[in-house]
N, CA, C and O atoms as CSV, one atom per row, in Angstrom:
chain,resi,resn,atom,element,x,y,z
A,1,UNK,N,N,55.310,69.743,108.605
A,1,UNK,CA,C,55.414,70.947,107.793
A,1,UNK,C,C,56.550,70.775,106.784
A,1,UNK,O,O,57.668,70.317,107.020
A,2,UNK,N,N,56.207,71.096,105.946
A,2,UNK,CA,C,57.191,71.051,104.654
A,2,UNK,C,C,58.191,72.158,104.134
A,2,UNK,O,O,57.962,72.822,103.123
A,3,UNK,N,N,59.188,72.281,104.822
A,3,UNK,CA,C,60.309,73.222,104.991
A,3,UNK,C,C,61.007,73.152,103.077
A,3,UNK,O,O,60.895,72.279,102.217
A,4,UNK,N,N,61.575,74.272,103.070
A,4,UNK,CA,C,62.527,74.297,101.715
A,4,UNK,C,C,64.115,74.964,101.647
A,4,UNK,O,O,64.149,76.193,101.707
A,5,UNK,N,N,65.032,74.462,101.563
A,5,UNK,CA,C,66.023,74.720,101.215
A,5,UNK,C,C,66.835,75.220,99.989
A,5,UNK,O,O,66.820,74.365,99.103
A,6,UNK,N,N,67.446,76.186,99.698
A,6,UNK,CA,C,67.818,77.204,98.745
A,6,UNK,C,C,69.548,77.053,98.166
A,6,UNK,O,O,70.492,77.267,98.928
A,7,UNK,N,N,69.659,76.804,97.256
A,7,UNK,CA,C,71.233,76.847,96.282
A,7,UNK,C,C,71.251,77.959,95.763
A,7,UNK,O,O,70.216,78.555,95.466
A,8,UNK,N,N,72.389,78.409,95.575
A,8,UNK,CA,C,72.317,79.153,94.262
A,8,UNK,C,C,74.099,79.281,93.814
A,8,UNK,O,O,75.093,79.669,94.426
A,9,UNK,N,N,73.923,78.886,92.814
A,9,UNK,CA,C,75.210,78.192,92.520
A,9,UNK,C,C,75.803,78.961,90.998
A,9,UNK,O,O,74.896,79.206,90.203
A,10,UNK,N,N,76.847,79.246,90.664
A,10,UNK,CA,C,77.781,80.176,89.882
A,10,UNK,C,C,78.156,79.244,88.900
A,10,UNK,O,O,78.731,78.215,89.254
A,11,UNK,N,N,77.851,79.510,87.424
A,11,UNK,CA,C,78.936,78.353,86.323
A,11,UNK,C,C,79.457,79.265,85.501
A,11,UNK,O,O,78.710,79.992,84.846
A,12,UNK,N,N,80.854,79.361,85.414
A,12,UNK,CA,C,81.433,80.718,84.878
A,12,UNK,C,C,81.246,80.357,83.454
A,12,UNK,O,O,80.809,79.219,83.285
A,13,UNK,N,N,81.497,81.133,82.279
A,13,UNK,CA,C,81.750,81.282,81.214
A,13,UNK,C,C,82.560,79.693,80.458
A,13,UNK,O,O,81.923,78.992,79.671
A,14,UNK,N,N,83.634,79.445,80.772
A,14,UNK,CA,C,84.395,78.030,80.594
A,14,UNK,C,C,83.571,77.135,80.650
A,14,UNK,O,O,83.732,76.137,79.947
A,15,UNK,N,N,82.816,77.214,81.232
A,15,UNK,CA,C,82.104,75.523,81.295
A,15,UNK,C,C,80.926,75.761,79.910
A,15,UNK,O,O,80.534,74.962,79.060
A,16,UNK,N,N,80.745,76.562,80.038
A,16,UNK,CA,C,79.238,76.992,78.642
A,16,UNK,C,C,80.110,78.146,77.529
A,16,UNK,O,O,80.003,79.354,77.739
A,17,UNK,N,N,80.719,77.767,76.685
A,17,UNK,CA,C,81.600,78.430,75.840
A,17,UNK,C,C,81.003,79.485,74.835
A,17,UNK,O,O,81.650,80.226,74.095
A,18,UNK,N,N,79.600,79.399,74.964
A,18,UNK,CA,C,79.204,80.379,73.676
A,18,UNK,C,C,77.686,79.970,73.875
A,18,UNK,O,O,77.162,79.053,73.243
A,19,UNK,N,N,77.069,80.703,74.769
A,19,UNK,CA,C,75.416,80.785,74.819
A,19,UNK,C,C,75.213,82.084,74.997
A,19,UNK,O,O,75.847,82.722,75.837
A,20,UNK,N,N,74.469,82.515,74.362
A,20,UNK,CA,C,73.688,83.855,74.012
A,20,UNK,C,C,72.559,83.935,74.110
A,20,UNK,O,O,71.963,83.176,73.346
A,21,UNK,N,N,71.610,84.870,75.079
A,21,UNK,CA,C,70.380,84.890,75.181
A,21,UNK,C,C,69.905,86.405,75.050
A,21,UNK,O,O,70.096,87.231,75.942
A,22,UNK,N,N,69.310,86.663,73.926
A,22,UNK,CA,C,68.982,87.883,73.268
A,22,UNK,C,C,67.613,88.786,73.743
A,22,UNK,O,O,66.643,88.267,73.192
A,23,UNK,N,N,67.345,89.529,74.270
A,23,UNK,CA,C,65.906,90.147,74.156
A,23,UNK,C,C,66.074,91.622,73.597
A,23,UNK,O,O,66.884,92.530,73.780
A,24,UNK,N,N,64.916,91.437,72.821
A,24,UNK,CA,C,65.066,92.652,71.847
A,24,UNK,C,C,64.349,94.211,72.817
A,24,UNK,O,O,63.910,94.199,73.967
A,25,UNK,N,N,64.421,95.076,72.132
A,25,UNK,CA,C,63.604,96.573,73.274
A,25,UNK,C,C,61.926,96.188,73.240
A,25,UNK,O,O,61.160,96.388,74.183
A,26,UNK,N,N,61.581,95.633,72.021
A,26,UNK,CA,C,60.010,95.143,72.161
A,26,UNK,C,C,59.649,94.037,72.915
A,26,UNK,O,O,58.507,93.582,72.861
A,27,UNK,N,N,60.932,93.338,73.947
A,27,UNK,CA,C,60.911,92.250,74.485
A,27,UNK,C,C,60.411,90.826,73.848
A,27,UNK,O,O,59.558,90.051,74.280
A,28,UNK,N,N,61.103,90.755,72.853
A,28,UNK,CA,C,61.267,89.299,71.989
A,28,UNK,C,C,62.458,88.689,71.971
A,28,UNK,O,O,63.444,89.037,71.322
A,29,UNK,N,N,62.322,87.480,72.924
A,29,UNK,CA,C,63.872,86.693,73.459
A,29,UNK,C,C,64.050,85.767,72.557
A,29,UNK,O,O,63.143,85.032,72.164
A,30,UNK,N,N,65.441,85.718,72.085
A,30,UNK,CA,C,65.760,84.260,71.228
A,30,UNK,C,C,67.016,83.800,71.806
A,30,UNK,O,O,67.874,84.655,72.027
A,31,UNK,N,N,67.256,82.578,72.085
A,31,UNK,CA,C,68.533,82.209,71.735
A,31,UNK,C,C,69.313,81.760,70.571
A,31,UNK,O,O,68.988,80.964,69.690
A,32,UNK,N,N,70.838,82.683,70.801
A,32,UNK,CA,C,71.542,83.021,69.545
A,32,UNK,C,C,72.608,82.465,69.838
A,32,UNK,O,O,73.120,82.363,70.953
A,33,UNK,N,N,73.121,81.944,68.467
A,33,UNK,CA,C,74.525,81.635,68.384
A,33,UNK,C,C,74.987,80.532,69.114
A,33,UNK,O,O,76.064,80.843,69.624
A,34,UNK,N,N,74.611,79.196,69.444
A,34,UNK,CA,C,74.994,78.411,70.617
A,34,UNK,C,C,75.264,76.932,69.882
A,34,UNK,O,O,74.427,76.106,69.518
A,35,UNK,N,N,76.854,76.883,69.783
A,35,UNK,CA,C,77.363,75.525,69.142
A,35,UNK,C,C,76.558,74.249,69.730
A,35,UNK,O,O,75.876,74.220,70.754
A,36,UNK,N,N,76.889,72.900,68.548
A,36,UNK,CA,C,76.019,72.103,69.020
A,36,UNK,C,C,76.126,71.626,70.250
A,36,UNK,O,O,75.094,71.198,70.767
A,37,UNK,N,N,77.482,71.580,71.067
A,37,UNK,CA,C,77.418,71.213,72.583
A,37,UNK,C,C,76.727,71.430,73.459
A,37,UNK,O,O,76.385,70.582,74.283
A,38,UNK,N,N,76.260,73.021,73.456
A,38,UNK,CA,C,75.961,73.773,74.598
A,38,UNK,C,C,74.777,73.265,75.172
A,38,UNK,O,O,74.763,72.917,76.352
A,39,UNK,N,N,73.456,73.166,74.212
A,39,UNK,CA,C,72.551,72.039,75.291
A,39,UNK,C,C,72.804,71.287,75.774
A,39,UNK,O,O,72.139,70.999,76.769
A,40,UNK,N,N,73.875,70.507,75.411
A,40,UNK,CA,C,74.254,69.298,76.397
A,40,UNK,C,C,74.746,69.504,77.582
A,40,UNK,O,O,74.504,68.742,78.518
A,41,UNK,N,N,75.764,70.934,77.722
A,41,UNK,CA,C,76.376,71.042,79.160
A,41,UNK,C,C,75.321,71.691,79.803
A,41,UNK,O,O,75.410,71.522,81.019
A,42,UNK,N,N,74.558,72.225,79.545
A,42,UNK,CA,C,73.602,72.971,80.323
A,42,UNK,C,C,72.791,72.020,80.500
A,42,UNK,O,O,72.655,71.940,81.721
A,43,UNK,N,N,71.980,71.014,79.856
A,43,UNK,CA,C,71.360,69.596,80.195
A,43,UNK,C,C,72.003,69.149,81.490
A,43,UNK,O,O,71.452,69.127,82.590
A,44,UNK,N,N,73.540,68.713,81.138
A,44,UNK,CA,C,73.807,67.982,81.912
A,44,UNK,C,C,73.431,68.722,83.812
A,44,UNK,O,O,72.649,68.252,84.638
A,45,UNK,N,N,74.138,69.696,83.920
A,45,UNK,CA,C,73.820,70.804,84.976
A,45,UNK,C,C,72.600,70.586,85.505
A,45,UNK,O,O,72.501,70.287,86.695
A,46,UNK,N,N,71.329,70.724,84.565
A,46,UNK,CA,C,70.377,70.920,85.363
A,46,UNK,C,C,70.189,69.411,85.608
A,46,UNK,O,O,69.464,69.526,86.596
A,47,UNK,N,N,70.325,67.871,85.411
A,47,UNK,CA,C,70.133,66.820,85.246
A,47,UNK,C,C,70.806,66.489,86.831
A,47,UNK,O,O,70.090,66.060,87.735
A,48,UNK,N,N,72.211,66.742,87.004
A,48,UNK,CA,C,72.959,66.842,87.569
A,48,UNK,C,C,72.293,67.234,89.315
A,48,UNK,O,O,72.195,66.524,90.315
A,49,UNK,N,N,72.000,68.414,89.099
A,49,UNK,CA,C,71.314,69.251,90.374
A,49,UNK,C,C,69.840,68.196,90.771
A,49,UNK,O,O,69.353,67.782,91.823
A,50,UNK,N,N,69.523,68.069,89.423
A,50,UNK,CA,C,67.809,67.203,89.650
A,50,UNK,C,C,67.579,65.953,90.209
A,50,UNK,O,O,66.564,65.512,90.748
A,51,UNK,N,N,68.859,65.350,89.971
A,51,UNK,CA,C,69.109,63.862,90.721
A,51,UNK,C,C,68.854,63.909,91.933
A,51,UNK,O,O,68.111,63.140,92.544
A,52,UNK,N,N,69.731,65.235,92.558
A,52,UNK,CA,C,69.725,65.253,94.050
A,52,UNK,C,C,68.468,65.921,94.739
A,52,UNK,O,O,68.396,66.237,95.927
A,53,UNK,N,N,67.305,66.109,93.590
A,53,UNK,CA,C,66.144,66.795,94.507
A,53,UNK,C,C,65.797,68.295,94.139
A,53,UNK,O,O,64.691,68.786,94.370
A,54,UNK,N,N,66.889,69.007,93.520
A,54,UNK,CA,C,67.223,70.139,93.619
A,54,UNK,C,C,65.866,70.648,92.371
A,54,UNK,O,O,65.847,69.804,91.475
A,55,UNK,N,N,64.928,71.633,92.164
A,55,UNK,CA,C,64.247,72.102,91.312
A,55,UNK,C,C,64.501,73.570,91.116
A,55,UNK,O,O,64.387,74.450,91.969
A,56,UNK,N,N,64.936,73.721,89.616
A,56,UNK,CA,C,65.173,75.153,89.334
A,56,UNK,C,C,64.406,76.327,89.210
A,56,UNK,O,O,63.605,76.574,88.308
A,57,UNK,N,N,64.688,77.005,90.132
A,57,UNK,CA,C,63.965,78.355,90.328
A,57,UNK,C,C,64.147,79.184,88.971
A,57,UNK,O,O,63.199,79.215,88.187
A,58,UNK,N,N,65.026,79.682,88.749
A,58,UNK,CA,C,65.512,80.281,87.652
A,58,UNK,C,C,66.843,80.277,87.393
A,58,UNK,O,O,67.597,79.784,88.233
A,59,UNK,N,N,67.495,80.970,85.871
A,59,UNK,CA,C,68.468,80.804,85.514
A,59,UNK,C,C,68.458,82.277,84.755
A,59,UNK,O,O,67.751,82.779,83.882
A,60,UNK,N,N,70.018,82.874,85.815
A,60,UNK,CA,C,69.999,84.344,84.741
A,60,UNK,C,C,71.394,84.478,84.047
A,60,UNK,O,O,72.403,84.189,84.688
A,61,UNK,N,N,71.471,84.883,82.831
A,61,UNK,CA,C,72.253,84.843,82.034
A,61,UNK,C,C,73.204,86.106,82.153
A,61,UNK,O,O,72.667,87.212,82.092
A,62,UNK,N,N,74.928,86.000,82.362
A,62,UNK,CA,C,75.466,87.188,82.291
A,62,UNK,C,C,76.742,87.099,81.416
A,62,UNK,O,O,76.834,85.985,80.900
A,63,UNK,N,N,77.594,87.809,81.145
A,63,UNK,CA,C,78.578,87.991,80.212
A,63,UNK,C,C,79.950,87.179,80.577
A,63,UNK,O,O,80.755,86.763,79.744
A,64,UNK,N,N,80.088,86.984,82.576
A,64,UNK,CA,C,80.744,85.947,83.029
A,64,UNK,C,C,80.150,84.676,83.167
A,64,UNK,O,O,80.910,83.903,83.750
A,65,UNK,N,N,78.760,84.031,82.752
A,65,UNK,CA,C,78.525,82.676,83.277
A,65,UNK,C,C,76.849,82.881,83.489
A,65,UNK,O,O,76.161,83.806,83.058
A,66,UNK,N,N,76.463,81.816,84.223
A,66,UNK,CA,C,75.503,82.072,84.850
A,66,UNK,C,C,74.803,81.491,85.870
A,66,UNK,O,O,74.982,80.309,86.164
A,67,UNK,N,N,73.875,82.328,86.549
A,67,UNK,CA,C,73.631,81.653,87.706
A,67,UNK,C,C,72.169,80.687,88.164
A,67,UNK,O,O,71.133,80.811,87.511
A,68,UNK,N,N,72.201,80.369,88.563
A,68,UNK,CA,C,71.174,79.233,88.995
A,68,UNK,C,C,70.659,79.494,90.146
A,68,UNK,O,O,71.227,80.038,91.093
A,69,UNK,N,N,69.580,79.115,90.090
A,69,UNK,CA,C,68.669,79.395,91.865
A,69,UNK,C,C,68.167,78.190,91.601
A,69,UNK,O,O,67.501,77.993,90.584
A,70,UNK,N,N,68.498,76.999,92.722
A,70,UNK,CA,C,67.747,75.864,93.044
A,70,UNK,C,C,66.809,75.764,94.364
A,70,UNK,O,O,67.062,76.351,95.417
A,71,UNK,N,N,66.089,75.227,94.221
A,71,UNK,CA,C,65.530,74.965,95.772
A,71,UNK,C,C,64.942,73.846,95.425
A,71,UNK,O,O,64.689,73.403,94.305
A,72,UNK,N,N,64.650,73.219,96.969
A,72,UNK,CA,C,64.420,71.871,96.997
A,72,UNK,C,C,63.792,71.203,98.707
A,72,UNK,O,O,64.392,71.221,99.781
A,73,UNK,N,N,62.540,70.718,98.422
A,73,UNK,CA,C,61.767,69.824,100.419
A,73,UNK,C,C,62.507,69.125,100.568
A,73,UNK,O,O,63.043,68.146,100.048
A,74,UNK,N,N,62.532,70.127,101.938
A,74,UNK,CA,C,63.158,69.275,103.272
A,74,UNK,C,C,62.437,69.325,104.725
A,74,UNK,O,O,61.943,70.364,105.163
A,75,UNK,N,N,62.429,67.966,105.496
A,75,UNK,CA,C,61.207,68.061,106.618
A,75,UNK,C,C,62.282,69.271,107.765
A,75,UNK,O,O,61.757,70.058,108.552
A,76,UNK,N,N,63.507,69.154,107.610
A,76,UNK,CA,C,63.855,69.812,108.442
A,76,UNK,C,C,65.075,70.578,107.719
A,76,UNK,O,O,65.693,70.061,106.788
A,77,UNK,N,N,65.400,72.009,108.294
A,77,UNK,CA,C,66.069,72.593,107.255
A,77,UNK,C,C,68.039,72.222,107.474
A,77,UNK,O,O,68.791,72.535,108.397
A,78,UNK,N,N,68.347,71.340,105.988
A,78,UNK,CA,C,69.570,70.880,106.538
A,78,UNK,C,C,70.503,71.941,105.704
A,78,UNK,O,O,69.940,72.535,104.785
A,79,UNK,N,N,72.060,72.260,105.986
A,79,UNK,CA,C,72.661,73.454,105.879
A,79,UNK,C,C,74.415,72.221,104.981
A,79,UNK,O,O,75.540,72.675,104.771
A,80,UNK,N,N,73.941,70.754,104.694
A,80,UNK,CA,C,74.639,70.404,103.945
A,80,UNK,C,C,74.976,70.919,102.412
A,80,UNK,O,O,74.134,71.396,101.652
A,81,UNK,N,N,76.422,70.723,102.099
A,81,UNK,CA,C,76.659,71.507,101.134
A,81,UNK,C,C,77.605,70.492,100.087
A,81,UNK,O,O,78.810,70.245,100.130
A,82,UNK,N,N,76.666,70.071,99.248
A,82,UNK,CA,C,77.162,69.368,97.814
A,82,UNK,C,C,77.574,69.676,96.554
A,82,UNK,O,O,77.801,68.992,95.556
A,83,UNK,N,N,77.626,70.823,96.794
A,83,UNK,CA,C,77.897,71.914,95.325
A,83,UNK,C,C,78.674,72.768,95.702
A,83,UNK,O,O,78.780,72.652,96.923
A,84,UNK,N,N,79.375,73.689,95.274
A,84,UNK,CA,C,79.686,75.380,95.419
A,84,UNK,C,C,78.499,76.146,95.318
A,84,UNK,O,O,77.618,76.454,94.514
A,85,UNK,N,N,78.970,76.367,96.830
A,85,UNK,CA,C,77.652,77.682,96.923
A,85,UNK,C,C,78.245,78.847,97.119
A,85,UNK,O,O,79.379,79.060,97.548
A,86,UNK,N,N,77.196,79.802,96.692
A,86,UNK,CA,C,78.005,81.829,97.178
A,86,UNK,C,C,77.106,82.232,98.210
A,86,UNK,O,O,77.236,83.333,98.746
């Protein structure tokens, strides 16, 4: 049986200096305003997590940072911890 294991991991504001993710009241999302770095640290992150197996659930955007939901198969459920978790 093919068990799954769950992250969900915090990247404050400092590490991603200026990403903006906009949705309007008619619900039309853009991203705004985001120097040329910022794909790269957020690349790197999810690249980072993906090495180890990890597949991103989602990613929600807040005014401190943002957060990540990973999960990832495992035959048995292991409670090792390679990241900061909350």
């Amino acid at each position: 049986m093919v068990n799954f294991e769950y992250r969900i991991t915090v990247h404050p504001t400092d590490s991603l200096s200026r990403m903006a993710y906009f949705c309007s009241q008619e619900g039309a999302c853009s991203i705004e305003e985001i120097p040329l770095g910022e794909p790269t640290k957020l690349e790197g992150i999810l690249n980072e997590y993906g090495v180890q197996g990890w597949e991103l659930v989602q990613m929600i955007f807040g005014k401190d940072g943002l957060l990540a939901c990973w999960k990832r198969k495992t035959s048995t459920l292991d409670r090792n911890t390679d990241a900061e978790v909350i």
